[in-house]
C-alpha positions in Angstrom: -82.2 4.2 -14.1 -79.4 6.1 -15.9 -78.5 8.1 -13.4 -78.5 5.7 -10.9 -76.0 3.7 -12.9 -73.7 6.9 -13.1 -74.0 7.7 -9.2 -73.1 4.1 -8.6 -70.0 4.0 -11.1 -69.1 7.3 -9.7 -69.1 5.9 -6.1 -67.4 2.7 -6.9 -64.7 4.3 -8.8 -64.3 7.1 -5.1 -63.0 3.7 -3.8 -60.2 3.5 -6.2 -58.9 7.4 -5.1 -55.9 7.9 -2.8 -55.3 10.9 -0.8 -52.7 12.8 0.6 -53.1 12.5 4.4 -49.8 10.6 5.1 -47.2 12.0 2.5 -44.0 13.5 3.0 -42.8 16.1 2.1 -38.9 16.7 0.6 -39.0 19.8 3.0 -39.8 17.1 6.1 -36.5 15.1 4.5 -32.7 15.4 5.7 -30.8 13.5 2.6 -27.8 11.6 3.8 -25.2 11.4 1.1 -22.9 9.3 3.6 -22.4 7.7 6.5 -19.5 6.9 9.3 -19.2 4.7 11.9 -16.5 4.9 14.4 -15.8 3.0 17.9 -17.2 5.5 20.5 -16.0 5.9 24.2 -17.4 2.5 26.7 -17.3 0.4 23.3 -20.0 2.4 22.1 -20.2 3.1 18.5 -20.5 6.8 16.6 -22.4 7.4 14.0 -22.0 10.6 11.7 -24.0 11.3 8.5 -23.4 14.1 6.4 -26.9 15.7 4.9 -27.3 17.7 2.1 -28.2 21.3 2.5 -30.9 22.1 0.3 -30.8 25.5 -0.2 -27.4 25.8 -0.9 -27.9 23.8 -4.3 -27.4 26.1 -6.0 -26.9 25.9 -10.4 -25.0 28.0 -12.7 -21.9 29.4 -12.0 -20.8 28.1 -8.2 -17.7 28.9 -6.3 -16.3 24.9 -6.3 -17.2 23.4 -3.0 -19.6 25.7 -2.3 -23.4 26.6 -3.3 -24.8 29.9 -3.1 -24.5 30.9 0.2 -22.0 28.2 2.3 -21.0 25.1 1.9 -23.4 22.2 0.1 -23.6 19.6 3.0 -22.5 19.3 7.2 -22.3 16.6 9.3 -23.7 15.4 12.7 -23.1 12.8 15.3 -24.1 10.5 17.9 -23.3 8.1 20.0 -25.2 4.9 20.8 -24.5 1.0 22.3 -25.7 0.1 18.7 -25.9 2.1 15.4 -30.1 2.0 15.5 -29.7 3.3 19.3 -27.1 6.1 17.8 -28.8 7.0 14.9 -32.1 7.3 17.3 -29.9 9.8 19.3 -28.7 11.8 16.2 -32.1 12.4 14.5 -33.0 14.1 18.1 -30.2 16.6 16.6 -31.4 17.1 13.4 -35.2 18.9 12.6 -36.0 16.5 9.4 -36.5 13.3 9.0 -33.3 11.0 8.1 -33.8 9.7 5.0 -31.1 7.2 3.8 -32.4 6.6 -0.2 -30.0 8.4 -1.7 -26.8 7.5 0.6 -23.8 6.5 -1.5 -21.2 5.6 1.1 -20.7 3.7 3.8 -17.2 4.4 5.6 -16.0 2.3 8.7 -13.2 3.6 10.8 -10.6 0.5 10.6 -10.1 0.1 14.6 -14.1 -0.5 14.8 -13.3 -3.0 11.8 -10.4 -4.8 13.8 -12.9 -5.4 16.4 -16.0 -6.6 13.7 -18.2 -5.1 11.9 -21.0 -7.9 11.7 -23.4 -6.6 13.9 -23.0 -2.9 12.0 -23.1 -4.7 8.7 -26.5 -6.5 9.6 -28.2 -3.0 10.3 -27.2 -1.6 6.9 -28.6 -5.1 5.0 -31.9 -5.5 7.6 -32.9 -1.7 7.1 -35.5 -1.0 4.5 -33.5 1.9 3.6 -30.0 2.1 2.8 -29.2 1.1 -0.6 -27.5 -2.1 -1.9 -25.4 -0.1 -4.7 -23.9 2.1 -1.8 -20.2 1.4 -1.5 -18.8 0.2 1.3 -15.3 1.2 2.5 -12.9 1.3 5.6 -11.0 4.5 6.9 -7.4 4.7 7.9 -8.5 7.1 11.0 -11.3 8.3 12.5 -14.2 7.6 9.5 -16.1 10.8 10.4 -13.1 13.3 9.2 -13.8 12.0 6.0 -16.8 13.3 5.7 -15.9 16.1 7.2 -13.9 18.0 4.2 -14.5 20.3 1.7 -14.0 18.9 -1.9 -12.4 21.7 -4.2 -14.5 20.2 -7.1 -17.5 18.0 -5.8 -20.3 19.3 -3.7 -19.6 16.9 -0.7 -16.9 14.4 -0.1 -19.4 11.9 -0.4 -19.5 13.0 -4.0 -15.5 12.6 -4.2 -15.4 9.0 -3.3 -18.8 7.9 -5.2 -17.1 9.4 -8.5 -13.6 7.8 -7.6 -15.3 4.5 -7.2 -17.4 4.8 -10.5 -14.7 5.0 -12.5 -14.2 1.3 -12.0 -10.2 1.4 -12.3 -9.7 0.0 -8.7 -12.1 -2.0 -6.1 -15.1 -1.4 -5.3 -17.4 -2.9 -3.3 -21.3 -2.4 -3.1 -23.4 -3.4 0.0 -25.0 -6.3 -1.7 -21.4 -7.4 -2.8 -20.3 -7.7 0.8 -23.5 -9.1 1.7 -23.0 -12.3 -0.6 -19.3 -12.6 -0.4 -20.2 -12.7 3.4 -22.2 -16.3 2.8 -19.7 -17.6 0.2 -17.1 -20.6 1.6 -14.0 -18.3 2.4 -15.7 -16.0 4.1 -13.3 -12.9 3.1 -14.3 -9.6 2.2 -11.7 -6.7 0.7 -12.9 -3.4 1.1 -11.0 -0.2 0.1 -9.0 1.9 2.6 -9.6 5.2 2.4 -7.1 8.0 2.9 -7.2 11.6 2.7 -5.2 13.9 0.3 -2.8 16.7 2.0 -4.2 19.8 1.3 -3.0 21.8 -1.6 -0.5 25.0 -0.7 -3.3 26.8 -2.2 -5.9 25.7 0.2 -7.5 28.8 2.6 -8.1 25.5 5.3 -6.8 22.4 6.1 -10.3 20.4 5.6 -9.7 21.5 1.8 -8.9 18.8 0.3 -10.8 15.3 -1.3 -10.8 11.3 0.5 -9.2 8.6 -1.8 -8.7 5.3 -1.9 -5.4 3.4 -1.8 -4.9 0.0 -0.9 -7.3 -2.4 1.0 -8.4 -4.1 4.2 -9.1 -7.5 4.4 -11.9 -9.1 6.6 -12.2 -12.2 7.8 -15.8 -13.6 9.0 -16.5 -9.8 9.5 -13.4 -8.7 11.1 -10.4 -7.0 10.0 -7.3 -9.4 9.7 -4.7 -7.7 7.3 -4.1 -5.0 5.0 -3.1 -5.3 1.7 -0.9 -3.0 -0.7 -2.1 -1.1 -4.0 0.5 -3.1 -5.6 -0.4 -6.0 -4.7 -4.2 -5.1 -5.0 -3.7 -4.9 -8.5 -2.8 -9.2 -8.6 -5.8 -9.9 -6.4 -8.3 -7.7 -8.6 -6.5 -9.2 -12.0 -7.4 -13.0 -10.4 -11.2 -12.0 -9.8 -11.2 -9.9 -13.5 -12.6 -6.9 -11.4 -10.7 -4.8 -13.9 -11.2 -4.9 -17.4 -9.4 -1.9 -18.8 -6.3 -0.6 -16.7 -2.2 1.1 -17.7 0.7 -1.1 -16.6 4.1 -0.1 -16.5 7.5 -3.1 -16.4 10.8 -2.5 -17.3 12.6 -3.7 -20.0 16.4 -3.5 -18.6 16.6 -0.6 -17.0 13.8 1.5 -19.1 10.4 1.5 -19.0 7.2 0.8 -21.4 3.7 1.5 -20.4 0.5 0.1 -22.0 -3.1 1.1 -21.9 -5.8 0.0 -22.2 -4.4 -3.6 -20.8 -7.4 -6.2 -20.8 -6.9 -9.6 -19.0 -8.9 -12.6 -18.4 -7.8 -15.4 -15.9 -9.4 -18.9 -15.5 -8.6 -21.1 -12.3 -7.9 -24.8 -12.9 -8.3 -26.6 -9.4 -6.9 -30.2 -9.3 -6.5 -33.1 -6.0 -4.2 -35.4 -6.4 -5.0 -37.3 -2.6 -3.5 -34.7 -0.2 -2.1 -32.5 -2.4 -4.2 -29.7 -3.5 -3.1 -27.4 -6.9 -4.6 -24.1 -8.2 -3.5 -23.4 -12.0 -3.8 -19.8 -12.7 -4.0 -19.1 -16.9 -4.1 -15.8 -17.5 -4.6 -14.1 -21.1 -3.3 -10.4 -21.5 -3.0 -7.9 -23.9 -2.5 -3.9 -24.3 -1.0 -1.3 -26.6 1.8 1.1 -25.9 1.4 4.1 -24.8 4.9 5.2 -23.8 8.1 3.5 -24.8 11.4 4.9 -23.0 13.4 2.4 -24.0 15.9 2.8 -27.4 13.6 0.0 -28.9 11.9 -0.1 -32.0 8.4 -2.0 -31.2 8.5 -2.6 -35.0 11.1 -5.0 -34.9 9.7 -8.9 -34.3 12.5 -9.6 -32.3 12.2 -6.1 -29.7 8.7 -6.8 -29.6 9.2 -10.3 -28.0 12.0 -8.6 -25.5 8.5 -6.5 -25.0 6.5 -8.8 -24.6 8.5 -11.2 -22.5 9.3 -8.5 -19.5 5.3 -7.5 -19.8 4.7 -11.1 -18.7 7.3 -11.6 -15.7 5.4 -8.4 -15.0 2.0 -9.9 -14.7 3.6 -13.3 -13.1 5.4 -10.9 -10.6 2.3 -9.4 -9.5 -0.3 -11.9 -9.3 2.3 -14.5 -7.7 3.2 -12.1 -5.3 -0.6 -11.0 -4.4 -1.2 -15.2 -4.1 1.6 -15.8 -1.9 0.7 -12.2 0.5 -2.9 -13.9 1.2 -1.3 -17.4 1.8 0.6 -16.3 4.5 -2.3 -14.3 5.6 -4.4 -17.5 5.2 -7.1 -15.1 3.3 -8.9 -16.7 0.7 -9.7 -13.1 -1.2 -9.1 -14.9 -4.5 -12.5 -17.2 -4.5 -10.4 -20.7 -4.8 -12.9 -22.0 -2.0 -15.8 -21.8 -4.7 -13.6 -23.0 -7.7 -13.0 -26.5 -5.6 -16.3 -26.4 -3.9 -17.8 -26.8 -7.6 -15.4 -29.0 -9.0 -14.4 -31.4 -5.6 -17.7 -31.2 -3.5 -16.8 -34.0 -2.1 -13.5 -33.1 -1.3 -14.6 -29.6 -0.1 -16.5 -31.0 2.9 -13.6 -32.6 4.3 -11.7 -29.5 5.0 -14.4 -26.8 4.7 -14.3 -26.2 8.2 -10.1 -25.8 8.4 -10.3 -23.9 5.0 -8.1 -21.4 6.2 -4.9 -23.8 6.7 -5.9 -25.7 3.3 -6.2 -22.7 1.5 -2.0 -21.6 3.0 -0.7 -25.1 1.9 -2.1 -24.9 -1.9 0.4 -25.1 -4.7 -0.4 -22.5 -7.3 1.2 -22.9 -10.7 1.1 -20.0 -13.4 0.1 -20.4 -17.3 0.6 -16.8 -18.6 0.6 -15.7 -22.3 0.5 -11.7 -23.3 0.4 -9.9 -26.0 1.4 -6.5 -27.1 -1.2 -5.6 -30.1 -0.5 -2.0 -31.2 2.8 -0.1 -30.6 0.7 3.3 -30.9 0.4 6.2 -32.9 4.2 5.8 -33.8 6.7 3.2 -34.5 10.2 4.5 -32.9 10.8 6.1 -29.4 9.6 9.7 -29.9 12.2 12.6 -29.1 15.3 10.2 -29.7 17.4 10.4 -33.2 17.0 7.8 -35.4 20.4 6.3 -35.8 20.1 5.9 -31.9 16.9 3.4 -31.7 17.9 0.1 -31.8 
């Protein structure tokens, strides 16, 4: 009877076991670390992913840009009336199986973006694959030279612009940030443009060289509308406190002070008065000085406020400026659709479907207050004689 209890526990628990029989194998894998799309020939669209080369992953001590024997990843393209109809094409070129897991970047070339990018974006958000915490980004050029170079320091450009966006000093958008600013009220998405850096003198080829971001696009209901400045980038980004920590440098006369780290926090204030709609802006900064070229002594109460005073024109410069750019654009890339669609719901469904002409006619006021906490690891302008500093 024993036995017979251990051959039937030992069968039972057989049930419970799971084989092998339909694994994959990392060798049966080609690892995309990126991935372009570009507007084809006949309105067809090509796609280019750049795969990692296994066995040049090489450790230790590595020529930069390069593993043991070549370089660490290569591209390959296709073209296709869709991107699941290209990228069928381009795994015909390639003897492993695409595998998209670990792609970090999404690049779209920014005439395929002036046309839309809708029907692109819903294959990146309905495949199983892709991840949501890849960044998405739009090329000034053809996207595929992008991911084309040969980083001096990274392994792949892919790498270049993954570490860039990581450092969290600029925008960056993920795939599940575009997805949900997509469904919000406005409708707009900024996306970084990406450029690519002139080669250094020292540079044995022209492809030598890193992608970068400057700037950004702007997208309306999917499609490109505008472009928008780094300088004025920085307002938009300081309106939706995307950056926390960033250096900001104003004049004071004709010199200059910078200041790092520089933290800001901004609340909007939305307010209908019949027709007239307002947006209050009150922003709360701060930062410590990390060079002062002017003959001031930040020591002084009274050069600190002359300080202090040009560091907020400074921020009132830039974010009214970055307000009044997307007015006349009639972009809503600073979220006031969702302020007034919490506060005014009412309201809001009156002119939700002509947001775009509400959002150009809205009065925005400013309530700015800064502060400069620390003047550094000195008190007078460094390199300057004493009886010169004010």
């Amino acid at each position: 009877m024993i036995k017979l209890i251990i051959a039937m526990m030992i069968s039972t628990s057989m049930l419970f076991l799971t084989g092998c029989w339909d694994r994959t194998e990392l060798n049966d894998l080609s690892l995309i670390s990126a991935a372009s799309f570009d507007k084809g020939s006949k309105n067809r669209i090509l796609a280019t992913v750049q795969v990692i080369i296994p066995q040049n992953q090489g450790g230790g001590q590595q020529t930069a840009g390069s593993g043991g024997s070549g370089p660490r990843a290569t591209t390959r393209s296709a073209e296709g009336i869709n991107i699941a109809d290209a990228l069928s094409k381009l795994q015909r070129k390639i003897p492993r199986r695409l595998f998209w897991g670990q792609c970090k970047i999404f690049i779209f070339s920014e005439e395929l973006a002036r046309n839309g990018i809708r029907e692109e974006f819903d294959f990146l958000v309905r495949h199983p694959q892709p991840r949501e915490r890849a960044y998405m980004m739009i090329s000034k050029g053809k996207a595929a030279e992008a991911l084309e170079l040969i980083p001096p320091i990274e392994r792949a450009s892919s790498e270049a612009l993954r570490e860039i966006s990581n450092l969290q000093d600029g925008l960056h958008v993920t795939l599940e940030q575009m997805s949900i600013e997509l469904k919000e009220d406005a409708g707009v998405n900024t996306l970084p443009m990406v450029y690519i850096l002139p080669p250094s003198k020292l540079a044995d080829k022209p492809i030598q060289t890193i992608p970068y971001m400057k700037g950004a696009a702007i997208l309306k209901k999917g499609k490109q509308s505008g472009e928008i400045t780094e300088k004025l980038l920085r307002g938009v980004l300081l309106i939706n406190n995307v950056v926390k920590d960033y250096s900001i440098t104003f004049e004071v006369g004709e010199e200059q002070v910078s200041l790092k780290p520089v933290k800001t926090k901004v609340r909007l204030v939305p307010h209908i008065d019949g027709d007239n709609w307002s947006m209050n802006v009150k922003v709360q900064s701060e930062g410590s000085i990390v060079q002062n070229s002017t003959k001031m002594n930040p020591m002084k109460p009274e050069e600190l406020e002359k300080m202090n005073l040009a560091f907020r024109e400074d921020i009132h410069h830039r974010i009214e400026a970055s307000v009044l750019y997307l007015q006349q654009l009639k972009a809503d890339a600073l979220r006031f659709s969702t302020v007034y669609h919490k506060k005014y719901p009412k309201e809001w469904e009156r002119v939700k479907e002509n947001w775009d002409e509400q959002f150009a006619k809205i009065r925005v006021t400013y309530d700015i207050k800064t502060d400069i906490k620390k003047p550094g690891l000195i008190t007078t302008p460094g390199g300057m004689p004493y009886e010169e500093v004010q």
